[in-house]
N, C-alpha and C positions, 0 to 999 in steps of 0.2 A: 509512481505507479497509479492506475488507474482501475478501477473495476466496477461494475454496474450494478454489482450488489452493494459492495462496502464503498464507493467512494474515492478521493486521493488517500493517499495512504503511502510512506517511506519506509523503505527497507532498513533497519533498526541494526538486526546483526541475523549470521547465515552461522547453524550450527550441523552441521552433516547434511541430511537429507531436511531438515527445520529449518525455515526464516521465522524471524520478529517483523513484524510489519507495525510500526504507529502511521495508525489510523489520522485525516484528519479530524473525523468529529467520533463520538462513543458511537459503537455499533448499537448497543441497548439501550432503549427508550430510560434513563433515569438510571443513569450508569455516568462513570466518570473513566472508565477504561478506556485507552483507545491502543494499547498495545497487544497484538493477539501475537501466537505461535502459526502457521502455516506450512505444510507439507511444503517440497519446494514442487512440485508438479503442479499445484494451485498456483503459484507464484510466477511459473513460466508463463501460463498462459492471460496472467494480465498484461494492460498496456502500458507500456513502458514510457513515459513520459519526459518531453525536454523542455526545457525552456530556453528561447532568444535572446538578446540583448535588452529589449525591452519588457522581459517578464512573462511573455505569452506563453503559454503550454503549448503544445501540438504534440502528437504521438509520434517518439522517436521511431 
């Protein structure tokens, strides 16, 4: 997943209308979190990302 506020970021687990997303880097300046909660309506609308044979990203 991708998003232009937070970064790549992995869908962790999907609980009703809630995802977990780990973040790759901490959202807060001097924080060490990088697993938030997310409405899944936010979640829809990020970019859903693939990767190739050779590691490359591109937006599925």
């Amino acid at each position: 997943m991708s998003s232009s506020d937070y970064g790549r970021g992995t869908v962790a687990a999907v609980f009703g209308s809630e995802v977990q997303v780990l973040w790759d880097a901490p959202l807060l300046e001097g924080t060490t979190t990088r697993l938030f909660t997310h409405d899944r309506t936010f979640v829809e609308r990020l970019t859903r990302l693939r990767s190739d044979q050779d590691g490359r990203e591109s937006p599925a």
